[in-house]
One Martini backbone bead per residue (centre of mass of N, CA, C, O) as a GRO file, in nm:
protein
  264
    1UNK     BB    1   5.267  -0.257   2.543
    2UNK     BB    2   5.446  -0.264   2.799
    3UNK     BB    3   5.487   0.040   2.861
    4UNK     BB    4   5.206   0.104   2.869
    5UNK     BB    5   5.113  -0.143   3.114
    6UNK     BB    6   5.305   0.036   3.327
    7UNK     BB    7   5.145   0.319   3.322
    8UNK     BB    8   4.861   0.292   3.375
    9UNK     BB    9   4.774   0.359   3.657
   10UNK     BB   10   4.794   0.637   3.550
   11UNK     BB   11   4.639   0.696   3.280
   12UNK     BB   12   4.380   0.607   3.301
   13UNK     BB   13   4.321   0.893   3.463
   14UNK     BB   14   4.378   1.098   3.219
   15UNK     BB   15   4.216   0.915   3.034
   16UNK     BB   16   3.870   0.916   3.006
   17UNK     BB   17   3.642   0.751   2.889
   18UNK     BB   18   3.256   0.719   2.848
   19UNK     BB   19   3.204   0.463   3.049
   20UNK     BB   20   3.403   0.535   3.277
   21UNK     BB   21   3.298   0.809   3.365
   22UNK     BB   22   2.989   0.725   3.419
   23UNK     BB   23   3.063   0.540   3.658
   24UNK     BB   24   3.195   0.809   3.820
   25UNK     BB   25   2.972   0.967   3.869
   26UNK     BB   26   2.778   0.767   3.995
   27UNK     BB   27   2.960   0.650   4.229
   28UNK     BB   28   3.052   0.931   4.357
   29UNK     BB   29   2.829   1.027   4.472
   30UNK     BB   30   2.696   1.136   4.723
   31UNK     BB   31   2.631   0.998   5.046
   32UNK     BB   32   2.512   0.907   5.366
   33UNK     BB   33   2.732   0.623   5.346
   34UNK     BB   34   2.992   0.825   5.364
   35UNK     BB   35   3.028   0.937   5.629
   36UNK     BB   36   3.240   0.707   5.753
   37UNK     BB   37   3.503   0.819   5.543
   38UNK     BB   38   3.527   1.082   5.679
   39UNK     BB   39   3.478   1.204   5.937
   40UNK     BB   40   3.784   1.181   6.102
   41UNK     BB   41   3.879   1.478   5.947
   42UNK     BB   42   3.685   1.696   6.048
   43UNK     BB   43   3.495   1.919   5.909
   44UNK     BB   44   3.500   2.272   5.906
   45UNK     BB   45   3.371   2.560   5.945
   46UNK     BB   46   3.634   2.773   5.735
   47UNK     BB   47   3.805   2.574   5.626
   48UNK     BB   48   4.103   2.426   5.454
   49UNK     BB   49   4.050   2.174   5.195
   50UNK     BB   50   4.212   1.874   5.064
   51UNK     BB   51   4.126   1.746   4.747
   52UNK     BB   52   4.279   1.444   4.668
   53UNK     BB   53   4.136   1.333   4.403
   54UNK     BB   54   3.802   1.414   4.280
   55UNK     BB   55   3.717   1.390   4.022
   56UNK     BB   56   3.373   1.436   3.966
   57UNK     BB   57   3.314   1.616   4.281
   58UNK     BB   58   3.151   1.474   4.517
   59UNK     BB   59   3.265   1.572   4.712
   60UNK     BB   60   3.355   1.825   4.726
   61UNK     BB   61   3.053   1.966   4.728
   62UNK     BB   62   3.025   1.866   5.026
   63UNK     BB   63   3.265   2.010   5.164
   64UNK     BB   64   3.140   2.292   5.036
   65UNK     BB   65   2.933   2.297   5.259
   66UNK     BB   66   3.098   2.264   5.517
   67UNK     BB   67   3.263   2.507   5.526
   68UNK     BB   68   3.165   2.738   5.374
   69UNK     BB   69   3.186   3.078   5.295
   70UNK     BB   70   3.487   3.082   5.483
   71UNK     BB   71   3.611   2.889   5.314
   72UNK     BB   72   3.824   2.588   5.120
   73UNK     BB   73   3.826   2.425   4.841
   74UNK     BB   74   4.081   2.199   4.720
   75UNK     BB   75   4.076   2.075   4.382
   76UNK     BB   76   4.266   1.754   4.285
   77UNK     BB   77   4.395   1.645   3.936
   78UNK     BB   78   4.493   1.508   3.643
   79UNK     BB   79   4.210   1.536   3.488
   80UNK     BB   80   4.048   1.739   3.370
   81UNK     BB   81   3.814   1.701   3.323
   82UNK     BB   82   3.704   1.648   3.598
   83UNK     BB   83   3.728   1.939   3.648
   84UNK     BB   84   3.517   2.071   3.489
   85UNK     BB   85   3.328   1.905   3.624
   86UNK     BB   86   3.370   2.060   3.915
   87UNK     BB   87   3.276   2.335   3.810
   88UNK     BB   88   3.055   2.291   3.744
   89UNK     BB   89   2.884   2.208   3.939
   90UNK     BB   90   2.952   2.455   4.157
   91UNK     BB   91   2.797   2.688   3.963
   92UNK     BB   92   2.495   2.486   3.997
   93UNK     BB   93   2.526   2.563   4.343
   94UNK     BB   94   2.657   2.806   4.430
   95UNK     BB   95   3.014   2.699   4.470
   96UNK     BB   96   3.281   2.875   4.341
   97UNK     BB   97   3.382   3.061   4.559
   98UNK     BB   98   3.460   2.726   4.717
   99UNK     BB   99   3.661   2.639   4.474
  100UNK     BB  100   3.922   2.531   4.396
  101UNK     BB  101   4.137   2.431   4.077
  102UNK     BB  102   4.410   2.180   4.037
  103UNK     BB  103   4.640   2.045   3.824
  104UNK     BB  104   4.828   1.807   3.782
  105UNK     BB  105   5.172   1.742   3.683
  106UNK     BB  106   5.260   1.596   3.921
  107UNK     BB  107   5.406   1.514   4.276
  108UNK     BB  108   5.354   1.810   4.317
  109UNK     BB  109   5.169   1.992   4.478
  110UNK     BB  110   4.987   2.294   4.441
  111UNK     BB  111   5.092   2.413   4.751
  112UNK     BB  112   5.132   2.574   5.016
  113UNK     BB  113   5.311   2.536   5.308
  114UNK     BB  114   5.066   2.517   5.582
  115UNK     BB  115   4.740   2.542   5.402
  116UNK     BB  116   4.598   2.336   5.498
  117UNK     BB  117   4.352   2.189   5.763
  118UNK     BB  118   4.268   1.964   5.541
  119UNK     BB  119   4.366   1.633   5.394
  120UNK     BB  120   4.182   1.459   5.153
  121UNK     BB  121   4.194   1.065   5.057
  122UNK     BB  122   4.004   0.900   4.820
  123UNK     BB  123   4.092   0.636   4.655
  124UNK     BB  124   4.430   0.703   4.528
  125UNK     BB  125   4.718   0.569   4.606
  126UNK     BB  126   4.706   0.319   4.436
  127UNK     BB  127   4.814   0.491   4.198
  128UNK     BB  128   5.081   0.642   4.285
  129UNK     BB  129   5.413   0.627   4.248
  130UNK     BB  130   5.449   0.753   4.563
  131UNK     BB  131   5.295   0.732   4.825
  132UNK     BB  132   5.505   0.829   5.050
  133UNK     BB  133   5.532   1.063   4.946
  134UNK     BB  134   5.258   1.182   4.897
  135UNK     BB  135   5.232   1.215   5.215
  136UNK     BB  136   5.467   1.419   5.259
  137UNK     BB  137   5.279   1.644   5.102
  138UNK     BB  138   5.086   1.668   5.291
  139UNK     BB  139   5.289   1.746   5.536
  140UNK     BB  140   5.362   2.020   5.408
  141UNK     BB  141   5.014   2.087   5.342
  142UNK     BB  142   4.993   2.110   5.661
  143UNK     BB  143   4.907   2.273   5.925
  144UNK     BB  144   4.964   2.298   6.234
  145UNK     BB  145   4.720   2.054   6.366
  146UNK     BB  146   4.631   1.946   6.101
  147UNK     BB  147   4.455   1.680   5.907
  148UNK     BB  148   4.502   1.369   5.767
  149UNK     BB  149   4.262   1.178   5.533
  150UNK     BB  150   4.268   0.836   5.456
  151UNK     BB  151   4.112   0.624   5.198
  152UNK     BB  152   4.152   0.267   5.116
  153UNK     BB  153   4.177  -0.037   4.976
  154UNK     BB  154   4.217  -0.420   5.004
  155UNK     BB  155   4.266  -0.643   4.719
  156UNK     BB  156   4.296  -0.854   4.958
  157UNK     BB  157   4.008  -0.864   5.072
  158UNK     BB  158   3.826  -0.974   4.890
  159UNK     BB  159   3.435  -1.034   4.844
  160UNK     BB  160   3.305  -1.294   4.583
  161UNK     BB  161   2.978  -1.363   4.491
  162UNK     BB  162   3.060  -1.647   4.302
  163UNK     BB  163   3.373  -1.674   4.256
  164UNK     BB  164   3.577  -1.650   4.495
  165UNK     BB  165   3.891  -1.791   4.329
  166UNK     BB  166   3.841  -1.623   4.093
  167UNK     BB  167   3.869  -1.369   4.088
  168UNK     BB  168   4.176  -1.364   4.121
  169UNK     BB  169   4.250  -1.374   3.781
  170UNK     BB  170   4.128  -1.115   3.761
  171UNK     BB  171   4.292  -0.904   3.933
  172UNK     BB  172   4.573  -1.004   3.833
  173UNK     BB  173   4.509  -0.858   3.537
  174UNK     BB  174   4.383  -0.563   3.686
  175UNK     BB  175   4.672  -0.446   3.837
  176UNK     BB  176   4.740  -0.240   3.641
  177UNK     BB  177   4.562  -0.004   3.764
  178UNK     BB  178   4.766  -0.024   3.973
  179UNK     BB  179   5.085   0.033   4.202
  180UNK     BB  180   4.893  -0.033   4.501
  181UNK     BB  181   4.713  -0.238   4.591
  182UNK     BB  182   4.806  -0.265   4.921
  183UNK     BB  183   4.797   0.017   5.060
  184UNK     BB  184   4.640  -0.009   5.301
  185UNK     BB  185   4.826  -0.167   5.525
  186UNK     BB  186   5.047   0.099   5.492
  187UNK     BB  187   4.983   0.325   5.577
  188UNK     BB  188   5.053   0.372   5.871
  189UNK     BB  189   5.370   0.313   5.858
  190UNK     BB  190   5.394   0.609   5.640
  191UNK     BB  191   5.260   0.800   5.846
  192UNK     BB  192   5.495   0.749   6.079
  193UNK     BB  193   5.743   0.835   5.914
  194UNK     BB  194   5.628   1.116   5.815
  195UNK     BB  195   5.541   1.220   6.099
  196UNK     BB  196   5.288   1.153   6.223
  197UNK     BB  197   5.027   1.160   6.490
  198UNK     BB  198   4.791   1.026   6.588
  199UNK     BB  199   4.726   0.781   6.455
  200UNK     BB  200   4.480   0.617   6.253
  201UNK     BB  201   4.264   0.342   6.264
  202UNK     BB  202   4.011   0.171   6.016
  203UNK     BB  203   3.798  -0.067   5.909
  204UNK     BB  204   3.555  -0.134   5.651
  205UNK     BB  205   3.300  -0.403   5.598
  206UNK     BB  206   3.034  -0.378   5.403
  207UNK     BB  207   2.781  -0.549   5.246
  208UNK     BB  208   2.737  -0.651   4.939
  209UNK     BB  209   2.353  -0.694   4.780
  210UNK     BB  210   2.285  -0.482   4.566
  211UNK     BB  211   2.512  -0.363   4.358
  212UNK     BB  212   2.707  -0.144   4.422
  213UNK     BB  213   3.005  -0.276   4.287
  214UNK     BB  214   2.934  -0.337   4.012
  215UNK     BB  215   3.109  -0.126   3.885
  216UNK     BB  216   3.404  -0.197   3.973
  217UNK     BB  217   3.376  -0.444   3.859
  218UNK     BB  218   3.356  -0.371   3.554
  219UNK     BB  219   3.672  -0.209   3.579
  220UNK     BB  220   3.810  -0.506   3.640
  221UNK     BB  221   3.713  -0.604   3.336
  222UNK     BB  222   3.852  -0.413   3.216
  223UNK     BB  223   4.150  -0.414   3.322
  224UNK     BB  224   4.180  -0.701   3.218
  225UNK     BB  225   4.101  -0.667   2.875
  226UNK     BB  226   4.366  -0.471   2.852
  227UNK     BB  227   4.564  -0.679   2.946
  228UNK     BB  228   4.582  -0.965   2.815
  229UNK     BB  229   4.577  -1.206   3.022
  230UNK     BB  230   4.241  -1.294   2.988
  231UNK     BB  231   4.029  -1.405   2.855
  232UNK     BB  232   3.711  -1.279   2.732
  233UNK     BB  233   3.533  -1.492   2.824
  234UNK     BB  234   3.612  -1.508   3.115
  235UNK     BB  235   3.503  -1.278   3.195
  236UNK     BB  236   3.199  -1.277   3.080
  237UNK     BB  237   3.125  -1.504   3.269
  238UNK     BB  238   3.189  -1.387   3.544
  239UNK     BB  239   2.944  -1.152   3.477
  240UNK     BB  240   2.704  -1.332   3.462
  241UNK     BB  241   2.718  -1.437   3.758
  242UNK     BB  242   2.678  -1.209   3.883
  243UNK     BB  243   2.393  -1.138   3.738
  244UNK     BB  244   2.275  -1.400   3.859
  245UNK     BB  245   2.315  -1.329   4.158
  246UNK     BB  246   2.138  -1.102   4.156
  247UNK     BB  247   1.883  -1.183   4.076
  248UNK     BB  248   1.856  -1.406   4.297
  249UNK     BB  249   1.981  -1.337   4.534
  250UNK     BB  250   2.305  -1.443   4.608
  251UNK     BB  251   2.504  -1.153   4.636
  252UNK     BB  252   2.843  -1.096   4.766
  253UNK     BB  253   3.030  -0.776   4.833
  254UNK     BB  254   3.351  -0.709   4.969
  255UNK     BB  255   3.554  -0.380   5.036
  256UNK     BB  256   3.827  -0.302   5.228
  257UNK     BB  257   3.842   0.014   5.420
  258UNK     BB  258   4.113   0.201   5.504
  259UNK     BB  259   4.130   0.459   5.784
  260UNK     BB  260   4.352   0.733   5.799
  261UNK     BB  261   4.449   0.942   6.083
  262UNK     BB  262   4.673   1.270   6.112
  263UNK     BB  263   4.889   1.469   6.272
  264UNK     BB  264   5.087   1.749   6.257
   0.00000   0.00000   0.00000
C-alpha cells in the first residue's frame, strides 16, 4: 500500500472514480468568475494557445471560442476519459475544428518546440513529478515572444471555518494527492531560473460564504480516507461541521490562488 500511496499524487488523476469525475464536471465548468485567473495570458483570436491538463474540457472550451477560427486549442492530459469528454464537448459546441487532444504519457509534452503562442496551466503543477522540468517543457514549446500561464493553489494558506486548526490534521491525510502541496509561492523562482522575462506574480484570495469549495473539500476527504493517515469518522465529522455551517451560513473558506505568469 506503501508503494501505491508514494505515487498516488499522480495514479490519481490517470484513472478518476465516478464521483469525483461528477465533481470535477461541475467544478471545472467556466464561470465568468474565472476570468480574472486566465486574464494575464491575453488569449487572442488566432493564436495557438496549449491547455495543460485541460481536465473534463470547461476552459479548453472557453480558449477555443476565444481563438476563434483561426485559432487553435492543444487540450492536454494524462487521463483519456477527461480527453474524450473534451472532443465531445467541442463535437456539440460546433468548435471540434479549433482543438487538437494529446494524451500524455510521459514528461515530455507532444509537441514541437516553439509551437504555441500561449500556454495556460491551471491548477495542474502541484501534482507533476518534476514541476519545474515541466515549466521548462513550457519553455521549449512556447514561442519567442509567447507567454506562459500558470495559476495553482497555495494548500499552506487555506482558511476554513468552522475548522480552523483541525483542517491541518485533514489536509496532512490528503497530502498524499499533491507531489507539492505548496507549489504556489515556488513558482516565481522556477520560472526565473528556467529563463522566463517579465516574470509577474499575483495572488488572489476571495471568500467563499457559499459552499463553492465544498467539493474540493469533498475530495480532500477522499484523499484523506484513501491515505489512512486519519479515522473515518473524524473525517466524517469534519465534514457534517462544514454542511451545518453552510446551513446556518456561518462557512467561510479561502483558497489562495497564485497567477504567475512569464514571456519567452
Amino acid at each position: 500500500m506503501t508503494d501505491q500511496l508514494d505515487t498516488y499524487y499522480r495514479d490519481h488523476w490517470v484513472h478518476v472514480e465516478d464521483d469525483r469525475m461528477a465533481r470535477y464536471e461541475a467544478m471545472f465548468q467556466w464561470r465568468d468568475g474565472l476570468e480574472a485567473l486566465i486574464a494575464p495570458a491575453d488569449v487572442q483570436a488566432g493564436q495557438v494557445v496549449a491547455d495543460y491538463g485541460c481536465g473534463p474540457g470547461g476552459l479548453t472550451m472557453e480558449l477555443a471560442r476565444r481563438v476563434g477560427p483561426e485559432g487553435q486549442v492543444v487540450a492536454l492530459d494524462i487521463n483519456q476519459a477527461f480527453l474524450e469528454r473534451t472532443r465531445a464537448l467541442t463535437v456539440e459546441a460546433g468548435l471540434s475544428d479549433r482543438v487538437d487532444t494529446r494524451l500524455m504519457e510521459g514528461d515530455r509534452i507532444p509537441a514541437e518546440a516553439g509551437s504555441m503562442d500561449r500556454v495556460i496551466c491551471k491548477n495542474v503543477l502541484e501534482y507533476v513529478p518534476d514541476p519545474e522540468a515541466t515549466i521548462a517543457e513550457f519553455y521549449r514549446i512556447t514561442r519567442p515572444g509567447g507567454i506562459v500561464h500558470v495559476s495553482d493553489s497555495d494548500w499552506g494558506g487555506v482558511v476554513l471555518e468552522p475548522l480552523g486548526v483541525r483542517f491541518a490534521r485533514l489536509m496532512a491525510a490528503a497530502n498524499i494527492a499533491f507531489r507539492t502541496p505548496l507549489i504556489a509561492r515556488n513558482l516565481y523562482g522556477m520560472f526565473r531560473r528556467t529563463g522566463f522575462s517579465d516574470v509577474r506574480v499575483q495572488i488572489l484570495a476571495n471568500a467563499d460564504i457559499t459552499g463553492g469549495l465544498r467539493g474540493v473539500i469533498a475530495n480532500m476527504a477522499s484523499y484523506a480516507k484513501t491515505s489512512g493517515r486519519i479515522d473515518e469518522s473524524e473525517i466524517a465529522s469534519l465534514l457534517e461541521d462544514v454542511d451545518r455551517a453552510l446551513a446556518e451560513e456561518t462557512y467561510l473558506a479561502v483558497l489562495p490562488q497564485f497567477l504567475v505568469t512569464g514571456h519567452r
